[in-house]
C-alpha positions as a Python dict, from the first residue, in 0.01 Angstrom:
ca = {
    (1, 'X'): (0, 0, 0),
    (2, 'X'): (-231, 57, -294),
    (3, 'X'): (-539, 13, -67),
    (4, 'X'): (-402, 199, 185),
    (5, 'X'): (-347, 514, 26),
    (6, 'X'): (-699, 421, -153),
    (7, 'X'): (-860, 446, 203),
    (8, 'X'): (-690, 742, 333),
    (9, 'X'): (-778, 919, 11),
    (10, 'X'): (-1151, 823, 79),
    (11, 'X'): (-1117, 933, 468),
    (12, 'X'): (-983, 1272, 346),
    (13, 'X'): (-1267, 1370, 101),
    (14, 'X'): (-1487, 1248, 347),
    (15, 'X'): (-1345, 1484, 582),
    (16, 'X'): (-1390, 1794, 306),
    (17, 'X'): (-1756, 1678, 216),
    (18, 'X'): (-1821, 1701, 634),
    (19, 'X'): (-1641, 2020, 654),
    (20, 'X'): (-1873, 2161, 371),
    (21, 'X'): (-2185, 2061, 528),
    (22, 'X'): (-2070, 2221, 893),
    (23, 'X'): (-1964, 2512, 740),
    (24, 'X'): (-2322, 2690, 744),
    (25, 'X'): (-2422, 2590, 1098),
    (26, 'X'): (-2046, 2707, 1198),
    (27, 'X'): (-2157, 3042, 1014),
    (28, 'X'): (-2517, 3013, 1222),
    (29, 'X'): (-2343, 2999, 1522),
    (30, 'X'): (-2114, 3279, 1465),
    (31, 'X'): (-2368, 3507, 1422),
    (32, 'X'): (-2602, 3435, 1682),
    (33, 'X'): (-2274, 3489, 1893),
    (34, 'X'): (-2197, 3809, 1786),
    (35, 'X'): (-2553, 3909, 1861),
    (36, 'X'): (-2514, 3794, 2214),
    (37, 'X'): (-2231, 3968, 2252),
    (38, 'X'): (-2342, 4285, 2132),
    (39, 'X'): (-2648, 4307, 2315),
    (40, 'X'): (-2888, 4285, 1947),
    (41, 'X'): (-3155, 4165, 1848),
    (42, 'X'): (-3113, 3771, 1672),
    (43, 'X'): (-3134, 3764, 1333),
    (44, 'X'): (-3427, 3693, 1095),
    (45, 'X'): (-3320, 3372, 971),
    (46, 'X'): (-3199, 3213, 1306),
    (47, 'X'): (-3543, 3249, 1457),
    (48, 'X'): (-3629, 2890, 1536),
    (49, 'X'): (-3319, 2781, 1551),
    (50, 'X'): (-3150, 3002, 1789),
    (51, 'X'): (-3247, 2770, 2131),
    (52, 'X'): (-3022, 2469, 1965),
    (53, 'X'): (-2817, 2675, 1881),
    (54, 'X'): (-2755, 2810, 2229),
    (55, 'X'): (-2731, 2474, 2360),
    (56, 'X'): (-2417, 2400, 2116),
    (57, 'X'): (-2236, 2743, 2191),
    (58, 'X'): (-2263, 2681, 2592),
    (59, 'X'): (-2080, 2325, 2517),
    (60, 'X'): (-1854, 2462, 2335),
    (61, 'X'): (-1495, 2448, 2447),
    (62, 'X'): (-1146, 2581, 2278),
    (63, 'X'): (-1160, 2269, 2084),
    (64, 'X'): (-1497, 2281, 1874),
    (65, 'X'): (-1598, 2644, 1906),
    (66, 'X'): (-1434, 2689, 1615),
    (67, 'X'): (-1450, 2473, 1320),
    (68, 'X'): (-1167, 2257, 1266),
    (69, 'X'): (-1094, 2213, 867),
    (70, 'X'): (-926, 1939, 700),
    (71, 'X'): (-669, 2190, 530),
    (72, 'X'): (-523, 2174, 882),
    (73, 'X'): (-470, 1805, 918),
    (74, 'X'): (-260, 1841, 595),
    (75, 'X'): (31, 2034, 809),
    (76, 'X'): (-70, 1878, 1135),
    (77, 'X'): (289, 1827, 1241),
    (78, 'X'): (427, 2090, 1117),
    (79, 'X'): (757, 2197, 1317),
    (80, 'X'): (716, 1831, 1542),
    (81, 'X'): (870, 1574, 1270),
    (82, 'X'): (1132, 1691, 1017),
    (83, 'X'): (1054, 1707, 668),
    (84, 'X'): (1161, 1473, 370),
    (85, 'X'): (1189, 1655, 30),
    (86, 'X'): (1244, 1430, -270),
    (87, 'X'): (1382, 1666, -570),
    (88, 'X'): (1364, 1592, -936),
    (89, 'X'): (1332, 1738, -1258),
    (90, 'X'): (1201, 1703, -1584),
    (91, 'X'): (1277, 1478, -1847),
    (92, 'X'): (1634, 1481, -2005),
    (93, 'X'): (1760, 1793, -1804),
    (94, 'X'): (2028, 2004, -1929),
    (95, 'X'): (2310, 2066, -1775),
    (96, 'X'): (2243, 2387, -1588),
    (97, 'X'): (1916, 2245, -1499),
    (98, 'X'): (2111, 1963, -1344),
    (99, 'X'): (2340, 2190, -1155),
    (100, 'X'): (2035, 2397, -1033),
    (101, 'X'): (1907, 2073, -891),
    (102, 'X'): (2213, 1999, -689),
    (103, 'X'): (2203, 2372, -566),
    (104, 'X'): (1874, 2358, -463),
    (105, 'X'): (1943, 2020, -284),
    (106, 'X'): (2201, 2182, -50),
    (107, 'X'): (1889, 2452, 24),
    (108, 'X'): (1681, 2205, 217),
    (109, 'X'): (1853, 1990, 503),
    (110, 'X'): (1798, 1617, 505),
    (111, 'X'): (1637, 1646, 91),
    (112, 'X'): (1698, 1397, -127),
    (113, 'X'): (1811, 1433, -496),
    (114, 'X'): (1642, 1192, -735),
    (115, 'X'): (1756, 1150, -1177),
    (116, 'X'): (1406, 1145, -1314),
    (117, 'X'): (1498, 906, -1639),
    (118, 'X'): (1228, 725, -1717),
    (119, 'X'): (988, 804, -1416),
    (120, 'X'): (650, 926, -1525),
    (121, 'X'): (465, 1153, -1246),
    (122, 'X'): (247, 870, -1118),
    (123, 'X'): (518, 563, -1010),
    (124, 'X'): (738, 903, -948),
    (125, 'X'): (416, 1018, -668),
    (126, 'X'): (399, 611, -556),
    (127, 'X'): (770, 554, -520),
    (128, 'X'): (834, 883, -261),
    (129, 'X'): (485, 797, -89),
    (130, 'X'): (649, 443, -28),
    (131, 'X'): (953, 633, 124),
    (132, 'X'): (732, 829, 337),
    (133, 'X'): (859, 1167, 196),
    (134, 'X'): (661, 1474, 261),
    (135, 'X'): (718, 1673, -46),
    (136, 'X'): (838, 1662, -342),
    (137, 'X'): (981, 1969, -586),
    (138, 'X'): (980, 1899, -968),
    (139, 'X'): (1186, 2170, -1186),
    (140, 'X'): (1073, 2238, -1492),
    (141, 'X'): (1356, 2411, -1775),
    (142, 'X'): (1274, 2611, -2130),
    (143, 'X'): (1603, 2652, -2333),
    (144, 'X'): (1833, 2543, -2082),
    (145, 'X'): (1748, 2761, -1848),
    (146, 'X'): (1513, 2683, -1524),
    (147, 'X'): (1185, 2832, -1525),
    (148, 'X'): (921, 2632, -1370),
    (149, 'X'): (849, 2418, -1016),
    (150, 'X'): (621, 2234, -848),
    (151, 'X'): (585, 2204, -475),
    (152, 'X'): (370, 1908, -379),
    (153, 'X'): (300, 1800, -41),
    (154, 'X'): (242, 1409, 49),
    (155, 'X'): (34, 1192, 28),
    (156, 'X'): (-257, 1387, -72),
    (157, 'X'): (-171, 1776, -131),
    (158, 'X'): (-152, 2033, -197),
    (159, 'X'): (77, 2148, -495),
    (160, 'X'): (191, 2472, -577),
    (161, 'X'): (286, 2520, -944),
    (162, 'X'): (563, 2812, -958),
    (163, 'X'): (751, 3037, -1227),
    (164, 'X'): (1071, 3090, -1233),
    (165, 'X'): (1265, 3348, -1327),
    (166, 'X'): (1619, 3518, -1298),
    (167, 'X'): (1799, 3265, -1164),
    (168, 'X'): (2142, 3288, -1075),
    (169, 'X'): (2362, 3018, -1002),
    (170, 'X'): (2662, 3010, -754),
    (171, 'X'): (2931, 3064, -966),
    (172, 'X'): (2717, 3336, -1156),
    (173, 'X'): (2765, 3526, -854),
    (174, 'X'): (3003, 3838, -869),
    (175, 'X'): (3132, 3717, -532),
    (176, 'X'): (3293, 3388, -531),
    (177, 'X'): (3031, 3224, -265),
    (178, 'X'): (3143, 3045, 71),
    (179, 'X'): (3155, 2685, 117),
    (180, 'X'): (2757, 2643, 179),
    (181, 'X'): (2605, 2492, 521),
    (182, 'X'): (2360, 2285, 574),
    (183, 'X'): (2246, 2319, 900),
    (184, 'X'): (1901, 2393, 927),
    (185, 'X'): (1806, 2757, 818),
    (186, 'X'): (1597, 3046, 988),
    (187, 'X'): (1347, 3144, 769),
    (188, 'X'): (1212, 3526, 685),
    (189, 'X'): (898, 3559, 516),
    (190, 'X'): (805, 3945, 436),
    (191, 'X'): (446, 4018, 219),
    (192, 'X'): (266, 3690, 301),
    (193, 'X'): (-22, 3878, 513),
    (194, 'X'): (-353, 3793, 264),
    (195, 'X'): (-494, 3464, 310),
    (196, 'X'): (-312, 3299, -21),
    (197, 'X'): (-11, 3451, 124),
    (198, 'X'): (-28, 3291, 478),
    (199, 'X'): (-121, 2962, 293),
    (200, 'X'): (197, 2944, 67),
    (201, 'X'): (390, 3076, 357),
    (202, 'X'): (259, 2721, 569),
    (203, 'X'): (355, 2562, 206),
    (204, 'X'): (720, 2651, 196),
    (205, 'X'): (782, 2685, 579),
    (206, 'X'): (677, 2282, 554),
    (207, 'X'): (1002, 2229, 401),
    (208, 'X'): (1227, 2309, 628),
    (209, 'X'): (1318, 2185, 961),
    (210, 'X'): (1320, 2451, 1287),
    (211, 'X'): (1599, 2607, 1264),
    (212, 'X'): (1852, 2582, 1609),
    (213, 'X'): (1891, 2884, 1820),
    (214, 'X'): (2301, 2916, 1719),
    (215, 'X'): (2256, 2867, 1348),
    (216, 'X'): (2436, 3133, 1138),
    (217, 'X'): (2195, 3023, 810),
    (218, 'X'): (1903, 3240, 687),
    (219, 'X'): (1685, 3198, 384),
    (220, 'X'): (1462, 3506, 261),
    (221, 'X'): (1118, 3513, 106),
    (222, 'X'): (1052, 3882, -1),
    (223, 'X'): (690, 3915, -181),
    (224, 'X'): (673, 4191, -383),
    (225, 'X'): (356, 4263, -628),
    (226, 'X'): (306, 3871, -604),
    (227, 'X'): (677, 3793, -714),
    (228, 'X'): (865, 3600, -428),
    (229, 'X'): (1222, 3702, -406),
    (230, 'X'): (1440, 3428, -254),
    (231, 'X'): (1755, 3494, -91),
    (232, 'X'): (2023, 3274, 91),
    (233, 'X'): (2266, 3405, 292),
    (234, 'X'): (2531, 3320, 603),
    (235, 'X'): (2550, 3574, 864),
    (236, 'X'): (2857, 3608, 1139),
    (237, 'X'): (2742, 3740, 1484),
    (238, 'X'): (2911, 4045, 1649),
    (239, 'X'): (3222, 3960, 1927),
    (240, 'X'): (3169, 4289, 2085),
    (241, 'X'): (2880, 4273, 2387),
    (242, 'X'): (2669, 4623, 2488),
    (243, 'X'): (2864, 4811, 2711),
    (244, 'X'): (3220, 4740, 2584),
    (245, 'X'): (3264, 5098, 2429),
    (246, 'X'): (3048, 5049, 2068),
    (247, 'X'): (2694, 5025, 2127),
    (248, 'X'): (2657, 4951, 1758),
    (249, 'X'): (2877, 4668, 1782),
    (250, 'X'): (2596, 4442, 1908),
    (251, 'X'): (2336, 4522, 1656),
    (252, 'X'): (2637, 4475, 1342),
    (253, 'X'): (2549, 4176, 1192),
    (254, 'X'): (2764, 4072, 841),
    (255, 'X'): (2593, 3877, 591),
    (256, 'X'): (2749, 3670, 284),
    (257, 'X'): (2506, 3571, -14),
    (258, 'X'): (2602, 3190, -50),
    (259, 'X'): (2316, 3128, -333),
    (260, 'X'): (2165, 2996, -571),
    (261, 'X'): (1884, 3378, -647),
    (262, 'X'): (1575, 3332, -784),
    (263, 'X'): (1239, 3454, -820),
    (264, 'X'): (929, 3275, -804),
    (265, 'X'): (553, 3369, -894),
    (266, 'X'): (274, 3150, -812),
    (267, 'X'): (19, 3078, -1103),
    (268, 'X'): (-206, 2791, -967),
    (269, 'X'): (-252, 2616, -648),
    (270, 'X'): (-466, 2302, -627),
    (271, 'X'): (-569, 2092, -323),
    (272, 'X'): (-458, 1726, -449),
    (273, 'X'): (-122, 1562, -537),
    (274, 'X'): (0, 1633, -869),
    (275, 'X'): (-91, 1249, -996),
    (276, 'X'): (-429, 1318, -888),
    (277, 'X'): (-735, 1408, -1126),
    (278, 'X'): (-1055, 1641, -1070),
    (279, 'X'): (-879, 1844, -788),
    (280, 'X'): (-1039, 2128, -660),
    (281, 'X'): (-858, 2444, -767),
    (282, 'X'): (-819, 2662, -448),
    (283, 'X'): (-610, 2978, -663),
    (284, 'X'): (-510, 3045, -995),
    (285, 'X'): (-378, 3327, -1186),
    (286, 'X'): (-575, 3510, -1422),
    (287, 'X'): (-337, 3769, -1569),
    (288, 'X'): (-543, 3862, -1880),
    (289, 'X'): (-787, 4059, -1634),
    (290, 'X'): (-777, 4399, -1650),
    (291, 'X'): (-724, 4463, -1261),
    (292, 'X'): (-642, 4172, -1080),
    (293, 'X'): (-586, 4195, -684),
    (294, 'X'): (-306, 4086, -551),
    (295, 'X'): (-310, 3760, -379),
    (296, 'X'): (-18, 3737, -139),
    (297, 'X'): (-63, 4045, 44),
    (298, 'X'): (-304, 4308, 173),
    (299, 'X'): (-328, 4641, 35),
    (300, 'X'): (-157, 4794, 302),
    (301, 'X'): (141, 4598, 287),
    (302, 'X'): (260, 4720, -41),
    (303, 'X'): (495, 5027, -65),
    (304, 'X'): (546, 5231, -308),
    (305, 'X'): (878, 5348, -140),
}
């Protein structure tokens, strides 16, 4: 097993280092195609190249016009085979922490809830690759009270590290919650439109199964200013049908929070496992800047209203 994850490690970095090198005759290629298209003049620094290059744009089909990267292989079967989510937390968890666990368990059909004891990341990394999980979410705590996790994708990345903040267990709710589902939840995901945004979007959609047409579950993930609200609710379709006398009827949906609330903010997300060393860095937060865009969503996306 050792070996094996040794060579698909190797196979995968080869894969980046190839992607790297094609990237500039990808971007040689683009041009000289908008060029064509526009009816202008090449540009300086294709002259001399632009005949091969003309050769390799009428071969091109839907399949390598475009350059394939290896950040796609990572969620290649996305939405085709269900996810398995391994949870755990942090050393010596408090009580709270523990009950957050078991919350966030009940979040994320067919997940597995693991007691860390004496587990350091590495054998933690080898023993969910040997059960052929696809992610696994470590929560961190400060005082008792949850305020850390990270989302790592198997076998080789990538993680998302994530603060946490006002969290809100079941029975902190003013509402005594319903008993919770777990069939497989539709997903809403509001502010992810800038490119870090789409990618954590792909991260956390990865965690979940699709979701079946008659499901009454739906989980929320509201980015505002970078902070990703989450949201769980049940929701009870209308009886009445259009035409019966209440056109509003059919639009009335009622929803029921069933918890846990919680906010998350992304600080750093790396492209490697979390047991692995001298990962490339693909984000990270740098909040001591004066003016620092923001990295889920575009510009027009955020309201003032």
């Amino acid at each position: 097993m050792l070996r094996r994850n040794a060579r698909l490690r190797k196979e995968y970095l080869y894969k980046k280092a190839l992607e790297d090198r094609e990237a500039t005759t990808f971007d040689k290629k683009r041009k000289l195609q908008e060029a064509l298209d526009k009816n202008k003049a090449i540009p300086t620094e294709l002259k001399g190249e632009d005949k091969k290059l003309r050769k390799t744009l009428d071969l091109a089909d839907d399949r390598t016009k475009e350059q394939r990267k290896a950040i796609d292989d990572e969620y290649a079967f996305l939405g085709v085979k269900d996810p398995k989510v391994l949870l755990t937390t942090s050393r010596d968890p408090s009580s709270r922490l523990s009950q957050f666990l078991k919350e966030l368990r009940m979040l994320f059909p067919g997940a597995q809830r693991m007691n860390r004891g004496g587990y350091v990341v590495k054998d933690l990394m080898q023993l969910a690759r040997s059960h052929e999980m696809t992610d696994v979410i470590i929560v961190h705590e400060h005082r008792g009270e949850p305020d850390g996790m990270v989302v790592c994708h198997l076998p080789f990345g990538p993680t998302a590290y994530f603060g946490l903040s006002n969290v809100v267990l079941r029975h902190d709710l003013a509402e005594k919650p319903p008993t919770m589902s777990e069939a497989n939840p539709h997903l809403i995901f509001h502010g992810f439109t800038a490119k870090t945004g789409l990618r954590l979007k792909t991260i956390l959609q990865a965690l979940f199964p699709p979701a079946k047409q008659a499901g009454d579950r739906v989980m929320t993930f509201a980015n505002r200013r970078d902070v990703i609200h989450f949201r769980h609710h049940n929701f009870v379709r209308p009886k009445g049908r259009p035409g019966d006398g209440h056109p509003s009827r059919a639009n009335h949906v009622t929803l029921t929070e069933n918890g846990p609330r919680f906010a998350m903010r992304l600080f750093r997300l790396e492209l490697g496992a979390i047991d692995m060393k001298d990962v490339e860095v693909e984000w990270v937060l740098r909040p001591y800047f004066n003016r620092q865009k923001e990295a889920l969503a575009l510009p027009e996306e955020d309201d003032e209203g």
